[in-house]
C-alpha positions in Angstrom: 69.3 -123.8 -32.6 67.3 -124.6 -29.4 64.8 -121.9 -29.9 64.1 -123.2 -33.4 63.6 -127.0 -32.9 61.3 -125.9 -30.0 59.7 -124.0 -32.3 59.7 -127.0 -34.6 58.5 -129.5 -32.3 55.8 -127.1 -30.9 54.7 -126.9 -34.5 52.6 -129.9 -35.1 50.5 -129.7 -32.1 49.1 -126.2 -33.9 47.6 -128.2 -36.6 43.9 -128.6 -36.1 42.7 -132.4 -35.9 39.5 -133.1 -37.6 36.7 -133.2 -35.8 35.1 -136.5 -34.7 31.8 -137.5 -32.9 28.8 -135.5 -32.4 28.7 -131.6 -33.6 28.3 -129.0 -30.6 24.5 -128.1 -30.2 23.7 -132.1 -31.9 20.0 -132.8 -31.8 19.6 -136.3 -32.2 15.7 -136.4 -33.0 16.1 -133.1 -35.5 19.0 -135.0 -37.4 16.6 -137.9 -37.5 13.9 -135.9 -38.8 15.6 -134.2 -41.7 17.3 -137.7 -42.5 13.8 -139.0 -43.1 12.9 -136.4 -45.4 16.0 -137.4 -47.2 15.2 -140.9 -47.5 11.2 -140.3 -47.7 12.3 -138.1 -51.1 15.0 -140.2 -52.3 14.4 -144.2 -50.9 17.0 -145.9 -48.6 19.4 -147.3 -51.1 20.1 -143.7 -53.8 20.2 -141.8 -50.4 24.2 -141.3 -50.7 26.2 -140.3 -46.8 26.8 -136.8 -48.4 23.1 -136.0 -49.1 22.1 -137.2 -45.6 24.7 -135.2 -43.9 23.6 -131.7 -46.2 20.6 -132.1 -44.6 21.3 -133.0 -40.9 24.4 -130.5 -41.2 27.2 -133.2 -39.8 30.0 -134.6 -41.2 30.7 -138.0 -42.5 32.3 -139.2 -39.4 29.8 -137.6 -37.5 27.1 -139.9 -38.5 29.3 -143.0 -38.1 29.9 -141.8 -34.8 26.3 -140.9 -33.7 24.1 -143.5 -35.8 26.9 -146.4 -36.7 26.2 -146.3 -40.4 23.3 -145.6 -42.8 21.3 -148.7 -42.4 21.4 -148.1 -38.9 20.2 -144.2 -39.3 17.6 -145.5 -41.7 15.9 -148.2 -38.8 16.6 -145.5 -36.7 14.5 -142.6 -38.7 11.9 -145.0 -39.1 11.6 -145.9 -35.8 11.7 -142.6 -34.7 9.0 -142.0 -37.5 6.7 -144.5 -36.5 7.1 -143.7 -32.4 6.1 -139.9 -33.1 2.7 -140.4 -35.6 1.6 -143.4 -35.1 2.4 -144.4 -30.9 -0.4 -142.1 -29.8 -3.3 -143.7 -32.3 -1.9 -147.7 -31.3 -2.7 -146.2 -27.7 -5.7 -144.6 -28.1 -7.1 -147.7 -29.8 -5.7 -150.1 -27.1 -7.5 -147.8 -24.4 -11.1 -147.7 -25.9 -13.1 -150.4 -24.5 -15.3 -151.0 -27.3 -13.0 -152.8 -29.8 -15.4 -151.7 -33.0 -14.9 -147.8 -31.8 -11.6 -148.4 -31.0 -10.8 -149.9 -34.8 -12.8 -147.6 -36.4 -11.1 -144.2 -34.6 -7.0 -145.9 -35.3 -7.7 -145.9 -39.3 -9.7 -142.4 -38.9 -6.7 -141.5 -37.5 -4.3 -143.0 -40.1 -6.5 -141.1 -42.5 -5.0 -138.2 -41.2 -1.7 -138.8 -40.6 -1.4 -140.4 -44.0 -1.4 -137.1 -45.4 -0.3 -135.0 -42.9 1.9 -132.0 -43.8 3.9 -132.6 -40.7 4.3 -136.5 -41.9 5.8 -138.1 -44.6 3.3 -138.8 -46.9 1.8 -143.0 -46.4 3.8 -144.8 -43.6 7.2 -145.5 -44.3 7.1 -148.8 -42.6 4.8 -150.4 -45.3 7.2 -148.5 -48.3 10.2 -149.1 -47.4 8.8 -152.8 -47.9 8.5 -151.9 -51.4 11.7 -149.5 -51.9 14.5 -151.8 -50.1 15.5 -154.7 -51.7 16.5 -158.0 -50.2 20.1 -157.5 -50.5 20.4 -155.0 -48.0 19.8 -157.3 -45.5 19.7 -155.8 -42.2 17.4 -153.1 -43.1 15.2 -155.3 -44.9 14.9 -158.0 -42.3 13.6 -155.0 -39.6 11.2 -153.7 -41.7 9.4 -156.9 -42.1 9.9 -157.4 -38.0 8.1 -154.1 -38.3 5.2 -155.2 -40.3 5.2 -158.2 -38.7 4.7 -156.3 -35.5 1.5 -154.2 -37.0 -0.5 -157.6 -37.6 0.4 -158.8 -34.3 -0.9 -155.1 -32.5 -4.5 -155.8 -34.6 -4.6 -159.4 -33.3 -4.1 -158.6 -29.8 -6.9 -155.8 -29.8 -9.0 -158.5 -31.9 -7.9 -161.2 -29.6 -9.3 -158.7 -26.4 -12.9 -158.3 -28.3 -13.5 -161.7 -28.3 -12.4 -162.3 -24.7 -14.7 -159.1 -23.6 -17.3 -160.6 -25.5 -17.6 -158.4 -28.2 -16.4 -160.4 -30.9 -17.5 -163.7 -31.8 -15.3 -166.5 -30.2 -15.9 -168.2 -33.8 -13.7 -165.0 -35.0 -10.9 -165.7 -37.5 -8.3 -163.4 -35.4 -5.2 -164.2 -37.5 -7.1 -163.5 -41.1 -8.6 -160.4 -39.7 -5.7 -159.2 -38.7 -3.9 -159.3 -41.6 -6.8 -157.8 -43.2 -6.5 -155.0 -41.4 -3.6 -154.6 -41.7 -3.3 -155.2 -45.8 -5.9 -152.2 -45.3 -3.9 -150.3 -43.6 -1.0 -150.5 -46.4 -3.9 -150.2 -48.7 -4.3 -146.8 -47.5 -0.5 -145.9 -47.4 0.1 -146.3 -50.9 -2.9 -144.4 -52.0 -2.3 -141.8 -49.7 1.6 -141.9 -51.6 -0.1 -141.7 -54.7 -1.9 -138.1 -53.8 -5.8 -139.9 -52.5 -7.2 -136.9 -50.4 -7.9 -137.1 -46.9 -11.6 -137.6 -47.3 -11.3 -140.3 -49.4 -8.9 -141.8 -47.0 -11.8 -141.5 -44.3 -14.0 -143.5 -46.5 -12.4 -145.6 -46.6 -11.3 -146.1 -43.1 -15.2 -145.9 -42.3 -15.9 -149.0 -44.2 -13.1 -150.7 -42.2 -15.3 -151.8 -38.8 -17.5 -153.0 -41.4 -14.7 -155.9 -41.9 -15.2 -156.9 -38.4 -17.7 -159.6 -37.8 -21.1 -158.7 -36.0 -21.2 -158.3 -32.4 -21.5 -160.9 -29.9 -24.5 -161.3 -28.4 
């Protein structure tokens, strides 16, 4: 009788438990990655949990664990999306000293990276504007932070030009900035819409032309 209710007791403790938190061997930016491609292919509100964790190869209460839920893996993916294509070229252009060089090599450079094979094709910042509706509030409200953000990075570099003395002081810095960066979206969607990379570049030549003639 002993033997058998130790045997009894000792029986539940046998029983795996499911498995919660992060997966052994997690990479955090590689389940990032392929949960971009799932909401790059399939927008952020028909991406369903199971189709996100088929593709970053977790479980269901592995994401919650690791990301918190999907709207917070989606700003996540985007911001990890936006730090690995596009922090190098906001850089680059903030470095160059001449502002129209500096302009004119950031949208070459979005060009590119508009269409790159490595990339999602057009930057997911400025469609997920158009793919997330209102009522998914959180995710909506950081995306437009986001672009908020873009036309704030082109009036700082503006804002430089004119204090170097390269631009005008009689510049319009707030509505140059936001055409830039209604060109720059300009550009995503085309690029979404299959525009080749040389087009692209024509288009980002004719972008310094925007700016007003040097100071002299």
């Amino acid at each position: 009788m002993t033997s058998s209710m130790n045997e009894s007791s000792a029986a539940p403790s046998t029983i795996p438990r499911p498995i919660k938190g992060r997966p052994r061997g997690f990479d955090r930016d590689e389940a990032l990655a392929q949960a971009l491609d799932v909401f790059w292919q399939r927008g952020y509100e028909p991406a369903s949990v199971v189709e996100l964790c088929t593709a970053m190869g977790i479980n269901p209460p592995s994401l919650y664990a690791a990301f918190g839920n999907k709207a917070k893996l989606f700003l996540e993916a985007v911001n990890f999306y936006d730090r690995k294509y596009w922090d190098a070229a906001r850089v680059a252009m903030g470095q160059e000293p001449d502002v129209y060089r500096g302009i004119e090599a950031f949208f070459k450079e979005a060009a590119a990276i508009l269409v790159s094979p490595l990339a999602p094709c057009g930057c997911l910042v400025v469609l997920a504007a158009i793919n997330v509706s209102p009522n998914s509030t959180e995710v909506y409200e950081a995306i437009r932070s986001m672009r908020r953000a873009g036309k704030t990075f082109f009036a700082q570099r503006l804002r430089r030009g004119v204090e170097d003395g390269q631009l005008p002081r009689s510049t319009d810095i707030d509505s140059l900035a936001s055409t830039l960066k209604a060109m720059l979206e300009g550009m995503s969607i085309q690029a979404r819409d299959g525009l080749a990379q040389a087009e692209l570049a024509g288009i980002a030549a004719n972008v310094v032309k925007l700016l007003p003639a040097q100071s002299t």
